[in-house]
Backbone bond lengths (Angstrom), bond angles and torsions (degrees), N, CA, C in turn:
res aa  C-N    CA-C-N  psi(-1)  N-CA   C-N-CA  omega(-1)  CA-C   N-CA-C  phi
1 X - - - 1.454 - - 1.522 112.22 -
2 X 1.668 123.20 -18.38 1.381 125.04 -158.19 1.505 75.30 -89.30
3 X 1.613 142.32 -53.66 1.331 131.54 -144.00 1.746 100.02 103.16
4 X 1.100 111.49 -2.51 1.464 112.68 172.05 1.881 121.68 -63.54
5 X 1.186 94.54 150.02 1.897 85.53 178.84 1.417 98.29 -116.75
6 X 1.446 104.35 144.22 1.601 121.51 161.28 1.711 127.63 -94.36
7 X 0.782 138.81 139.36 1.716 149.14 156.33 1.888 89.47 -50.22
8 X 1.347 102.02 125.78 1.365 106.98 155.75 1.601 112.50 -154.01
9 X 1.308 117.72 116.56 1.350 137.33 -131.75 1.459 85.19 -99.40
10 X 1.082 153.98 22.15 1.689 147.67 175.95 1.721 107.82 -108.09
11 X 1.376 110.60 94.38 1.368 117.44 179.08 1.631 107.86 -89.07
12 X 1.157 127.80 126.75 1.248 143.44 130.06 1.577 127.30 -31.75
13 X 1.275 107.40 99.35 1.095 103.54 -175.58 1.774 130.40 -127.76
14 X 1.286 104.84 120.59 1.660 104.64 -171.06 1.256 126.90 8.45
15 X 1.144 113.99 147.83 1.416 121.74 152.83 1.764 108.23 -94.36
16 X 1.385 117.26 143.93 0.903 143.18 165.03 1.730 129.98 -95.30
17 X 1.563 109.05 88.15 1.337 116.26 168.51 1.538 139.62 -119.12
18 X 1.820 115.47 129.60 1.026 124.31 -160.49 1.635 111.23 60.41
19 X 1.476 104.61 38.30 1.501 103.13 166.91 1.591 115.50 98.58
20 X 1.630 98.88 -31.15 1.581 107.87 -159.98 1.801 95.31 -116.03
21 X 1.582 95.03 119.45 1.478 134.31 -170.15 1.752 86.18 -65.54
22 X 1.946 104.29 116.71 1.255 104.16 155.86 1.759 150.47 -86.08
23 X 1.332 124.87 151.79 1.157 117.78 -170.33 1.747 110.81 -93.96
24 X 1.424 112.84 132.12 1.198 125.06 -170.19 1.526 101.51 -95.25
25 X 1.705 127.75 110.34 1.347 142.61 -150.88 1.063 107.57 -88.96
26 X 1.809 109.76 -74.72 0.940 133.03 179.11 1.546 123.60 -116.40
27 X 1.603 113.82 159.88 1.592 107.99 171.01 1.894 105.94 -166.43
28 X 1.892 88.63 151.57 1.830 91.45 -164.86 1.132 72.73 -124.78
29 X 1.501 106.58 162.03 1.847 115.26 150.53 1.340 91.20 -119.12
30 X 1.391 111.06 153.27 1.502 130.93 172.86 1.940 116.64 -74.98
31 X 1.246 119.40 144.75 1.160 122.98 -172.94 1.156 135.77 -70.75
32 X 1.404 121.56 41.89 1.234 164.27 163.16 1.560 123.89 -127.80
33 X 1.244 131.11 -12.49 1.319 133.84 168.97 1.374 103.15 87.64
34 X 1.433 135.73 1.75 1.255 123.03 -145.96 1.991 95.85 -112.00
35 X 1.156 114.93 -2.60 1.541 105.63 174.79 1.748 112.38 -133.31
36 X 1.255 114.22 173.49 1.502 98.79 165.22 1.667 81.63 -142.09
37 X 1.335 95.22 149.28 1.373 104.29 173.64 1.467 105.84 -119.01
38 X 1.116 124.31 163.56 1.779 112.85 -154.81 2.196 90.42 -169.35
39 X 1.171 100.97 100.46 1.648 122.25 149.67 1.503 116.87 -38.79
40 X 1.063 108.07 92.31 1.622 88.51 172.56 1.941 109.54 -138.82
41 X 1.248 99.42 128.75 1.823 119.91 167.64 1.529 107.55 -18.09
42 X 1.547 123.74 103.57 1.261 118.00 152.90 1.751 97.06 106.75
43 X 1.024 115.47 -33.29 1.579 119.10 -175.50 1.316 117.22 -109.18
44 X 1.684 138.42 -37.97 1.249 139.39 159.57 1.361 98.92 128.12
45 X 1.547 114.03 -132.10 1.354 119.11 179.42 1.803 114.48 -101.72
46 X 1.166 96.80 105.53 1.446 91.13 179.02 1.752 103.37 -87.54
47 X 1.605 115.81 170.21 1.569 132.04 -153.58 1.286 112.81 -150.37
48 X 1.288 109.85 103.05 1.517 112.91 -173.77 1.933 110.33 -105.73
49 X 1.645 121.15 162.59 1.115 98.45 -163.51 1.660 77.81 -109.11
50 X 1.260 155.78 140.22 1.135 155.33 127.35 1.450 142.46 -32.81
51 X 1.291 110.53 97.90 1.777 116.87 -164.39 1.221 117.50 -148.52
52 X 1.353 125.19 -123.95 1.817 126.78 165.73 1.869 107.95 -74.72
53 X 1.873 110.50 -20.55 0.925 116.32 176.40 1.569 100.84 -137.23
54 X 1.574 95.47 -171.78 1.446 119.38 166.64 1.338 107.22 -93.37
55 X 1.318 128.54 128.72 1.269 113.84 155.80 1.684 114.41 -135.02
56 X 0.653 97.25 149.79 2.042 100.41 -162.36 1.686 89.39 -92.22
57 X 1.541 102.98 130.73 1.356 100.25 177.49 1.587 117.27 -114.57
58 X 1.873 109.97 175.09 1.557 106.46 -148.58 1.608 106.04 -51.61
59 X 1.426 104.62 165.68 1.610 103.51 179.46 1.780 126.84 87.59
60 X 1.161 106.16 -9.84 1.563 125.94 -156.95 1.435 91.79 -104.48
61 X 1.254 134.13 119.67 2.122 108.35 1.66 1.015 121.37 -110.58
62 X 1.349 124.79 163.71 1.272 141.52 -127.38 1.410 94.77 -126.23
63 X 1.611 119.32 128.14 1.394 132.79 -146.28 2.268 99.02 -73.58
64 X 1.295 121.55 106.20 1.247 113.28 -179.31 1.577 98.63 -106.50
65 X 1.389 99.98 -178.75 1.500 113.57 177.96 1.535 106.43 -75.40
66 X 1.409 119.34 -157.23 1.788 115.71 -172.21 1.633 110.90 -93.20
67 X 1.188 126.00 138.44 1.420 123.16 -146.93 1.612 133.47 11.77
68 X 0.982 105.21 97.57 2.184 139.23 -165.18 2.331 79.43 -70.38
69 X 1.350 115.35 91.12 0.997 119.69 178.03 1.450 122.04 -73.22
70 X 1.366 108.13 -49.90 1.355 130.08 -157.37 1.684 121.24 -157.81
71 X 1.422 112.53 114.27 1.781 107.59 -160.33 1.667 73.22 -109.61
72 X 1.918 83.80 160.67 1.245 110.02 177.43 1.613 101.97 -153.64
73 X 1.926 122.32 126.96 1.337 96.90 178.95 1.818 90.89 -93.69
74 X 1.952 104.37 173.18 1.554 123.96 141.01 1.392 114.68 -26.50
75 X 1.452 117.23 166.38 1.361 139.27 167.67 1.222 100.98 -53.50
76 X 1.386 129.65 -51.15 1.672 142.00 -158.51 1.222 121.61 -80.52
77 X 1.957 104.50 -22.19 1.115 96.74 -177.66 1.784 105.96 79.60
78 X 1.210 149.45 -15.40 1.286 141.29 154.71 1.244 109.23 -66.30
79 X 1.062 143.34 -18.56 1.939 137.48 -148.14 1.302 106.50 -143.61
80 X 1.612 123.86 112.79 1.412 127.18 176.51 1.720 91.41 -105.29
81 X 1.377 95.92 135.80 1.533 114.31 151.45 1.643 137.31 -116.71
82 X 1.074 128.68 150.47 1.613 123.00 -146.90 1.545 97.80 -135.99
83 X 1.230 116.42 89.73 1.584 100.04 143.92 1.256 145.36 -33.40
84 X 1.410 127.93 118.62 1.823 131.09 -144.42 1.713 91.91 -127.76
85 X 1.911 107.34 89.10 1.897 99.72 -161.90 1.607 88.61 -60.05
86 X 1.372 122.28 -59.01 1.630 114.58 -141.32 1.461 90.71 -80.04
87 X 1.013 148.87 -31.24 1.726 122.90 -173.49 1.829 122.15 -97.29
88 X 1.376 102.87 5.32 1.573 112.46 -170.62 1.324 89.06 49.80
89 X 1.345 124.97 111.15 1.557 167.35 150.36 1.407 125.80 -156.00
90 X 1.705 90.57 161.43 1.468 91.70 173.46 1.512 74.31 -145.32
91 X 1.438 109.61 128.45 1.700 126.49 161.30 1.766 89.66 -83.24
92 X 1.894 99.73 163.09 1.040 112.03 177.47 1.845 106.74 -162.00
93 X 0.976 110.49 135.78 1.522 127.76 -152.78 1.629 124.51 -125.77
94 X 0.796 153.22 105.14 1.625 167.81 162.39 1.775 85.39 -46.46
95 X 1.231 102.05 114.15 1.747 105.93 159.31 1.634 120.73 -102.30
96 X 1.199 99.67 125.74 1.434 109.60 -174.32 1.929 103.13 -71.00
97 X 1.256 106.79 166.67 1.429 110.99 167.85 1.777 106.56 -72.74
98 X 0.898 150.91 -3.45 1.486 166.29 174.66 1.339 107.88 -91.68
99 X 1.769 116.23 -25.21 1.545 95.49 -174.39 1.516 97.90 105.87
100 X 0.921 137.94 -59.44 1.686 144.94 173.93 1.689 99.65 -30.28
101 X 1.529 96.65 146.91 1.031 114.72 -160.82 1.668 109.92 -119.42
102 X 1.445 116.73 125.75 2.095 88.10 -177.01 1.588 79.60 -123.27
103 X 1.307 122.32 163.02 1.857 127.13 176.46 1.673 92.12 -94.91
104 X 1.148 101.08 137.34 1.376 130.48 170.87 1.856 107.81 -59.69
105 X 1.337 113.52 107.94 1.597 108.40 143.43 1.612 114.32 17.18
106 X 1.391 136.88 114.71 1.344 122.06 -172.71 1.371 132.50 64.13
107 X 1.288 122.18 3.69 1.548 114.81 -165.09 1.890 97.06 -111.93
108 X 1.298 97.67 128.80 1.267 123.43 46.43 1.871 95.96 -122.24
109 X 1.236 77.75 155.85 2.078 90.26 172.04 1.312 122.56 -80.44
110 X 1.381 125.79 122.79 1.041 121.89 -166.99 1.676 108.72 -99.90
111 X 1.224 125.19 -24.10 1.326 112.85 172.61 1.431 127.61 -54.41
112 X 1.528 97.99 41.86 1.640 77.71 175.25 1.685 121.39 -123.82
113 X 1.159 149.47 179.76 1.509 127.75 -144.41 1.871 80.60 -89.87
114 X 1.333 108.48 -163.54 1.466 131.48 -141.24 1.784 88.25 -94.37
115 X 1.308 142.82 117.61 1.268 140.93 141.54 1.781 96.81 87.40
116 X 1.824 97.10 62.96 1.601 78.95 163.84 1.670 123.76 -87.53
117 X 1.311 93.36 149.99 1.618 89.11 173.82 1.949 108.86 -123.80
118 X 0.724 104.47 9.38 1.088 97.16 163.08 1.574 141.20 177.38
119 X 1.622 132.06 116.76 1.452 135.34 170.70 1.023 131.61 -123.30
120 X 1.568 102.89 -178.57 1.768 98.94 -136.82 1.696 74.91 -177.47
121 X 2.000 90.26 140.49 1.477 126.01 175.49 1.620 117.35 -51.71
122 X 0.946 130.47 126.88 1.635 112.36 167.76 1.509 105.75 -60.68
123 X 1.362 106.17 -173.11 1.631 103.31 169.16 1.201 131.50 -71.64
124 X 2.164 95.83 -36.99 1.445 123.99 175.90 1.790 103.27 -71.15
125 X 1.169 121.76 30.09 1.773 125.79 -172.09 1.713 93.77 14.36
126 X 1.303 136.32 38.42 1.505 126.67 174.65 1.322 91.61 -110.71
127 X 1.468 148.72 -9.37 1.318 122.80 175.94 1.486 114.28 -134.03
128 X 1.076 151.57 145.41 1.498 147.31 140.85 1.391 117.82 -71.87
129 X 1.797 114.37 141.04 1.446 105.16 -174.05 1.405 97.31 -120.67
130 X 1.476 125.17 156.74 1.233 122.59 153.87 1.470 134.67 -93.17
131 X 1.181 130.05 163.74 1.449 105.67 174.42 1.964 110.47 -121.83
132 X 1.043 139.63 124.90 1.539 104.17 -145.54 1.738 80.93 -122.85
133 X 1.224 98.10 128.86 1.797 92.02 171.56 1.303 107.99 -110.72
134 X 1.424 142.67 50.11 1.391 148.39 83.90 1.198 139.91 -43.25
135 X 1.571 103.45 -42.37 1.614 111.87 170.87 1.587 112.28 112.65
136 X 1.089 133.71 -110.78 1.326 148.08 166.94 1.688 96.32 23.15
137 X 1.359 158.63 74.00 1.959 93.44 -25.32 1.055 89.47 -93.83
138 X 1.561 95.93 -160.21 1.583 123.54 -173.01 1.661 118.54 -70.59
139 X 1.316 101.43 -29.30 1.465 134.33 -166.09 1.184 108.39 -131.36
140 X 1.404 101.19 164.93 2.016 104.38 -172.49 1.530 88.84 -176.47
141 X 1.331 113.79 114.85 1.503 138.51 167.41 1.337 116.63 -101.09
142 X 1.699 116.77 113.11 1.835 112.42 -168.98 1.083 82.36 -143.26
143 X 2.166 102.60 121.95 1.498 110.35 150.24 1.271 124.61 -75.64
144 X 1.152 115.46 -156.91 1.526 134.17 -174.49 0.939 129.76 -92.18
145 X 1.487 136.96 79.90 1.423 103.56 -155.35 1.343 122.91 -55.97
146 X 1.394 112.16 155.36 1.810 120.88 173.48 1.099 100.56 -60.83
147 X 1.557 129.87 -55.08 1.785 126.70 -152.21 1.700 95.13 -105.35
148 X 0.502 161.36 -0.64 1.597 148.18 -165.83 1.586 103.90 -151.61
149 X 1.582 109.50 107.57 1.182 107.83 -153.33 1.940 99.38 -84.01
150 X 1.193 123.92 146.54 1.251 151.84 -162.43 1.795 120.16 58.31
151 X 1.197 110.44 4.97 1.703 123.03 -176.80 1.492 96.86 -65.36
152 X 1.078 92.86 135.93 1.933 106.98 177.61 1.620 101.30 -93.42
153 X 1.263 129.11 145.00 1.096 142.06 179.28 1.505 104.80 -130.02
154 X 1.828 120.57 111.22 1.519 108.94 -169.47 1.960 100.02 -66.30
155 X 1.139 109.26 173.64 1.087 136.88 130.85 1.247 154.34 -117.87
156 X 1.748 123.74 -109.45 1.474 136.79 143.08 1.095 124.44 -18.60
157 X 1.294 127.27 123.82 1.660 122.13 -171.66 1.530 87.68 -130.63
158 X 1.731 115.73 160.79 1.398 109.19 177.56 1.513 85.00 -153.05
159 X 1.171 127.69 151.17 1.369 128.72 -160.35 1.498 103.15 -144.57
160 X 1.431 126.47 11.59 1.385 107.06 -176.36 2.333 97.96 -113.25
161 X 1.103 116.41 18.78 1.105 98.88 162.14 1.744 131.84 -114.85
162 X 1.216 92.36 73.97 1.305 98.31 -172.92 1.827 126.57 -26.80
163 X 1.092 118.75 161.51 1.740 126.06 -170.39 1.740 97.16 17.80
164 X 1.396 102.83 60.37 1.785 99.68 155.78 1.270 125.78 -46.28
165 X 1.088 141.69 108.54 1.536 132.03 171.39 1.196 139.09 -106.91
166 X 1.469 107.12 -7.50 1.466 123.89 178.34 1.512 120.03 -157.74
167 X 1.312 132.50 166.95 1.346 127.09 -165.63 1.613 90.34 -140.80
168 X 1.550 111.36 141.12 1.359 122.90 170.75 1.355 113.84 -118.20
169 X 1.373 114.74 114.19 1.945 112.81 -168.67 1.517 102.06 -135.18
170 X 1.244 122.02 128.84 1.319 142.42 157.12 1.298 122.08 -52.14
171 X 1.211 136.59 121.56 1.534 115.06 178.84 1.902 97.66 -113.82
């Protein structure tokens, strides 16, 4: 509550597949403090439950597109979405109260420009942006859909920031 930080000595550490030690990209915690969700190379979204430890719970990890860069949840907090750098995707997921993960109707979404790596909430939580450091475009603006609850609908495209790589949003 002070804004103070603690030392907490419990590292998370890769999964290891086909020999070759994975890289952990991205990671959200949910708005309750009680999960961390964590992007990682080759494995998807792995799901930890938050306590005296980490503990990754059943089902984990959760099938993403090709390197899971950068998670971002919805306004609501029900809907995680995952930047997919090497295949231009964005997976998208129904979060259970457990942390469990189900993919959304359509996901992963392919309209999105070439190698995103990274999104992030507007302030107004009404849009998700991408940031694509391929380009095709640079940018990628997707509302909500009205009828199909967590479906991304693109919009806004902006094409003059070349190798986008990250997004900075205020909430």
């Amino acid at each position: 509550t002070s804004g103070s930080l603690s030392v907490n000595t419990v590292i998370i550490n890769p999964k290891t597949s086909a020999g070759i030690l994975n890289q952990d990209l991205g990671l959200a915690v949910n708005s309750t403090s009680s999960a961390v969700f964590v992007g990682e190379t080759n494995a998807g979204v792995r799901v930890f439950t938050v306590g005296s430890s980490f503990t990754e719970i059943s089902g984990s990890p959760f099938k993403a597109g090709s390197q899971p860069r950068s998670i971002s949840f919805d306004g609501t907090g029900d809907y995680l979405y995952v930047a997919n750098g090497s295949d231009g995707t964005i997976s998208g997921y129904s979060v259970l109260a457990s942390g469990s993960l189900t993919a959304l109707t359509g996901s992963p979404y392919s309209a999105v420009g070439s190698g995103p790596f990274a999104v992030a909430l507007d302030q107004s939580k009404k849009f998700l942006l991408s940031a694509n450091l391929g380009g095709s475009p640079d940018v990628q603006l997707f509302s909500f859909d009205a009828t199909t609850a967590g479906k991304l609908d693109p919009g806004a495209t902006a094409t003059n920031a070349a190798s986008a790589d990250a997004i900075a949003s205020t909430h």
